[in-house]
N, C-alpha and C positions, 0 to 999 in steps of 0.2 A: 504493500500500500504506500510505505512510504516512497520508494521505486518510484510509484507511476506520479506522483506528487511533485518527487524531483523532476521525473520525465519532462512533465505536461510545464514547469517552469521554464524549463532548458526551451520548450517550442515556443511558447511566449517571448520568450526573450529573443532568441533566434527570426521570431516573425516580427518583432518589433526591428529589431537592428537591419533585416532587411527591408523594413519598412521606409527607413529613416535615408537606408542609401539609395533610394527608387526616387532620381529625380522629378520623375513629374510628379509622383505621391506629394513633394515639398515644393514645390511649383503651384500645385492645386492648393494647398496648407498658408502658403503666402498669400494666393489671387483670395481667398475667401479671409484671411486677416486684413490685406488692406481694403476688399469690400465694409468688411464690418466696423473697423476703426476708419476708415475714409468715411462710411457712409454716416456716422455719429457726427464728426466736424464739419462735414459738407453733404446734407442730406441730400441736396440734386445727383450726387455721383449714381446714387443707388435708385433715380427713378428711372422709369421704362425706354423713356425716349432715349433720356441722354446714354442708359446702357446699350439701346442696339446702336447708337449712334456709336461709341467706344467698338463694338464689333465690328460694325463696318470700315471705319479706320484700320482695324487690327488686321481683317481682310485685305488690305489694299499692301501694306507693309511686309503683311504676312507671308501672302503670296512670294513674294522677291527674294523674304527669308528662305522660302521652302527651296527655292534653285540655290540658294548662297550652302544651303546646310547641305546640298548634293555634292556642292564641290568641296566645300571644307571635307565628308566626308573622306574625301579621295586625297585629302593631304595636301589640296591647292587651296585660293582664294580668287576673288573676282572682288576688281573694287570697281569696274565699270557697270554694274548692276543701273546705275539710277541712271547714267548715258543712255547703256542700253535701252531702258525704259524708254528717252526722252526721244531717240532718234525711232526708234520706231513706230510711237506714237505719230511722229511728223511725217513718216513715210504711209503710214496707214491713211494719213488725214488729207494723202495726196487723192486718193479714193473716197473720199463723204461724197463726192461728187454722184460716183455707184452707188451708192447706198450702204448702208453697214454693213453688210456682207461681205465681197469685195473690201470695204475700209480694216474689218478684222481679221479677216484672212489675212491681208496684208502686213499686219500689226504681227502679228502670229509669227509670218514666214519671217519677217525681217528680224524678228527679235530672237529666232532660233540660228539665220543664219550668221549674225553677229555673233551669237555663244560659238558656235564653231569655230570660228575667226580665231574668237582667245583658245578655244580648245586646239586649234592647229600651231598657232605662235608658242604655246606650250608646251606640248607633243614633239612637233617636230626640229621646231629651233632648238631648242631644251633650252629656254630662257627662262628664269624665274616669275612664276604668276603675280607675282606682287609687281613684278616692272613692268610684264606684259601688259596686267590691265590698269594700271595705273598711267600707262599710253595712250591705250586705247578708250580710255573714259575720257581721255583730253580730243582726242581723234574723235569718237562717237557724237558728244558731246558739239564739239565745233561743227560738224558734219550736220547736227538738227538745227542750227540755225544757220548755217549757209543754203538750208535746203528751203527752211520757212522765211529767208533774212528776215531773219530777226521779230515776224510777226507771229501773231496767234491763228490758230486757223476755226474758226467758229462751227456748231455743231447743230446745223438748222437743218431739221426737215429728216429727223434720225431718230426712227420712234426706239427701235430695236436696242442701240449702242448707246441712248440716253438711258433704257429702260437694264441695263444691266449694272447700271452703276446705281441708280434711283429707286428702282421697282422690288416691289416684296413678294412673294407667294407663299400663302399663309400666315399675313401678317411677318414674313421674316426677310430681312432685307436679301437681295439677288446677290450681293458680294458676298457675305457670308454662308451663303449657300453654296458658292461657288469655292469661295477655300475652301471649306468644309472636305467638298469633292475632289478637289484635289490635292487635298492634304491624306485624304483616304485611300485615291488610288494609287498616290507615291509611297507611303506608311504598307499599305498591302505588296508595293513591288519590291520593295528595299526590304521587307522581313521573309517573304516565302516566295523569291524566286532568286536563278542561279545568276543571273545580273546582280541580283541587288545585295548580294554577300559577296562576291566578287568584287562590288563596291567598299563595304567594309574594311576587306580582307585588303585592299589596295593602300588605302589611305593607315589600315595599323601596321602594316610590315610590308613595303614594297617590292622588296629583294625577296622576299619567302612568296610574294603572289607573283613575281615573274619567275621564279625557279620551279613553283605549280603550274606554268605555263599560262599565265593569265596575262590576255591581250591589255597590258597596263593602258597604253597608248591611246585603244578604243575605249575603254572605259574613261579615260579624264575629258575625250574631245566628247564622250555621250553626256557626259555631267556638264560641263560646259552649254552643250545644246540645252539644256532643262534648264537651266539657268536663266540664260536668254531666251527661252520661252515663258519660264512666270512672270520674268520683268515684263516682257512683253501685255502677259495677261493682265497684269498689277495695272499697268497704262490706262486704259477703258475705263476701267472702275473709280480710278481717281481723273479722268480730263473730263467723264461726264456728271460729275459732281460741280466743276465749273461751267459747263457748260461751252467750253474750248479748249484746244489743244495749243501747247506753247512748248516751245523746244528748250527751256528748261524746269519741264515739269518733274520731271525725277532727279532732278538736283538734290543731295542728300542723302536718298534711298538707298546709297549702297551702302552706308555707315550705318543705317539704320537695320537694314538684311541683318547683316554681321553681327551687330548687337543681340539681336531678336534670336538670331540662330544659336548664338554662344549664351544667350541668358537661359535658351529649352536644352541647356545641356551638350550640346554640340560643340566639340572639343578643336579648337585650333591648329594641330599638331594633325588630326586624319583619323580616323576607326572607328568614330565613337559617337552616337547623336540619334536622337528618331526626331522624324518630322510631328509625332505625338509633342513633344518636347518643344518641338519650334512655332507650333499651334498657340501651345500654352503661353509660351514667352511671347507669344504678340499682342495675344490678349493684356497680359502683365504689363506689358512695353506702353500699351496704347493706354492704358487706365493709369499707370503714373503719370503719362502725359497729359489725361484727362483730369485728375486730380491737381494738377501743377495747373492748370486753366483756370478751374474753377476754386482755386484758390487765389486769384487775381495774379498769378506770376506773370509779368508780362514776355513778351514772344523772345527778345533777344533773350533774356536770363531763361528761357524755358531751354535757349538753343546748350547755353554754358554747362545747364545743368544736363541735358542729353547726354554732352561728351564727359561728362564725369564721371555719369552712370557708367559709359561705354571702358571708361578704363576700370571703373572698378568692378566692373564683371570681369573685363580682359585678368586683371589681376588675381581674380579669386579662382579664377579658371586655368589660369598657367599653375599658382599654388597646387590647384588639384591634380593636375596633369604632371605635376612635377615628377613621382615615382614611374609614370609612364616612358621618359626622355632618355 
């Protein structure tokens, strides 16, 4: 008797400590701490509006994170996320003319074949991703206002490509429905299929995944492609909230991917991250930032306080990883 007493402690104990290292279990543990302590000092945080409002922001950011956390995955980085966003936006918006369709497809193609772009300068130059895309965000980037000089391109007569940044079904906003699904069908391919361990397996031991003969090469230029496909996606959802496209609307968004990605657990170094994780961190990411609003912070000291956050995830996240190196 007394045996199964000790037993049944030892599982308790063991299920709690497991508990405690399950980052989104403490992810989820925070987002409903600062609901409940946010929602006591600033009761708006916690009404209906301004939370799907907070979702849908978190959707638009979110998304960029979910391509950022493929390639961190694989032991690279992308800091032309928000270029990418901003040039393919302007290339899409060459098409409103066709109608949404056409205009998204185009969003789509261009924002995929920009990721390839970096996934080939990386692959095959062997040039470091951090200088690669730290180029090509300055190239992207210049590239969407040489192509709109410098103007906005307006979104009249676009029932479809307003209604996916705008519109709800079931009372629930279309961007959040939209992460949702793609945070799902990435989350399902990265955990049970042989791509998306091949993924893993790339970015925690390179040299062990090309001595198992794993196409490294094709794996960082397919993560790359995803990449530049959600920034792509992320575009729509935030130009039709203004109601224009402007070439630099994703100004920022890469630091913010990066943030969101490394605050759901997703490790800088390569191995380690679910898009579960990067879900939650943008909810979290977006409701600090929501809370810093409606606590009258104004917009510069919101930007100071952003990159503060940013290093002191960076930091608490190298600490973590440290026995990994």
């Amino acid at each position: 008797m007394e045996n199964m007493v000790i037993t049944n402690d030892i599982n308790k104990a063991s299920l709690w400590k497991a508990i405690l290292k399950n980052h989104n279990f403490i992810l989820l543990a925070i987002l409903a701490g600062l609901m409940i302590i946010g929602g006591f000092f600033v009761p708006a945080l916690v009404q209906k509006d301004n939370l799907l409002n907070v979702l849908r922001l978190a959707a638009i950011v979110g998304l960029a994170a979910i391509g950022s956390t493929v390639v961190l995955l694989v032991g690279e980085i992308d800091l032309s996320i928000g270029s990418i966003m901003s040039l393919s936006l302007v290339t899409g918006g060459l098409m409103v003319g066709y109608g949404s369709g056409p205009a998204l497809v185009v969003t789509c193609l261009t924002g995929v074949l920009l990721g390839i772009i970096n996934g080939l300068l990386v692959t095959r130059l062997k040039i470091n991703s951090l200088m690669v895309t730290l180029g090509t965000m300055s190239i992207f980037g210049g590239l969407a206002n040489v192509v709109t000089r410098g103007q906005s391109i307006f979104l009249y007569d676009l029932p479809f490509y307003l209604w996916l940044g705008r519109g709800q079904i079931a009372g629930i906003p279309v961007p959040i429905i939209l992460f949702l699904l793609v945070g799902m069908v990435l989350s399902i391919f990265l955990m049970f299929t042989k791509t998306g361990k091949e993924i893993y397996f790339t970015g925690g031991n390179k040299r062990a995944a090309w001595i198992s003969g794993i196409n490294i090469n094709k794996i960082k230029l397919m993560a790359y492609g995803v990449a530049g496909l959600t920034a792509a996606m992320a575009g729509p959802l935030l130009s039709s909230q203004t109601n224009r496209i402007t070439p630099i609307q994703g100004t920022g968004f890469e630091l913010s991917a990066i943030a969101v990605a490394v605050l759901g657990g997703t490790s800088l170094i390569g191995g380690k991250g679910t898009i579960i994780g990067t879900v939650l961190g943008a909810i979290m990411f977006q409701l600090l930032l929501n809370v810093l609003t409606l606590s009258g912070v104004g917009t510069y000291m919101e930007q100071v306080l952003k990159g503060f956050l940013l290093i002191v995830i960076v930091v608490v996240y190298q600490v973590i990883d440290k026995p990994r190196r």
